[in-house]
C-alpha positions, 0 to 999 in steps of 0.5 A: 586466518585458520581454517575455522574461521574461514569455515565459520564465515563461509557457514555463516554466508550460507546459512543467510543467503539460504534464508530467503531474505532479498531486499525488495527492488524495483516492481516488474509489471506484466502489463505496460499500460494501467487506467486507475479509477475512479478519475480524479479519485481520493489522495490514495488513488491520486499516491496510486498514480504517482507511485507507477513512475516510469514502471508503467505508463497510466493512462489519462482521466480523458483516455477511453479504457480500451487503451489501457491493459488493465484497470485497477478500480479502488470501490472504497476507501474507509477512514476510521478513528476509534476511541480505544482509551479513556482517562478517569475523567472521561477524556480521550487518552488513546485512539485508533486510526484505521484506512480500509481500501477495497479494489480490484483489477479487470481487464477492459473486456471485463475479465476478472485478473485480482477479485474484490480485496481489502487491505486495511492498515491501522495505528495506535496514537496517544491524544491530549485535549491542550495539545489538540492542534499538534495531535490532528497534526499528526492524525493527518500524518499518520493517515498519509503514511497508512495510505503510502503503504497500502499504495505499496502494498496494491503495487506488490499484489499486481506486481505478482500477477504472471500473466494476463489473460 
């Protein structure tokens, strides 16, 4: 190899490792103890829970809230489908499906940690009336998958508190 290449390709590895880009790896918590509600909640609480595996200990439906560190409170969750194309003879041809969560963290004295926030995720789906089984299918599928990423999206908004109060 020439001093060039080796130049280049040690160039190159700078310039990307200068850019920022890091794969995302497991979630630190600054708490160890979080108690999610409302109990037993929607699918998006029930997907917050499971999400936290090992990382932090969730307490039980049952446990007094004075045992957790913080509670993360989901006040709504908003599921909306939305006509958003038509053919020429007045059917459905396209939809929108959008999920809207609104949360926010407090400690159990109260004390605010993540004000009121909304995170909203949406999806573009083509309909067809002789294939409607199929399309609520994947109406379903799609609103899973919306709520696994707002799951993930919550995590990484605690994940970025540093301290707690």
């Amino acid at each position: 190899m020439s001093r060039r290449s080796v130049g280049a390709a040690l160039l190159a590895a700078g310039l990307l490792a200068g850019c920022g880009f890091r794969l995302r790896g497991q979630q630190n918590f600054v708490f160890t103890s979080i108690a999610i509600q409302p109990n037993p909640g929607s699918a998006l609480v029930q997907e917050l829970r499971r999400s936290f595996k090992n990382a932090v200990r969730v307490l039980e439906a049952d446990a007094p809230l004075t045992q957790a560190q913080v509670v993360l409170k989901v006040l709504g969750e908003q599921r909306e489908k939305v006509v958003v194309g038509l053919s020429s003879s007045g059917q459905v041809r396209e939809l929108q499906l959008r999920l809207i969560v609104k949360f926010r963290l407090d400690t159990p004295q109260g004390d605010e940690l993540i004000a009121d926030t909304e995170i909203s995720q949406q999806r573009d789906v083509s309909y067809n009336e002789s294939a409607a089984l199929a399309k609520e299918t994947e109406i379903a599928l799609l609103y899973r998958d919306m709520q696994s990423d707002v799951a993930q999206q919550i995590q990484r908004r605690l994940a970025a508190i540093k301290k707690l109060p």
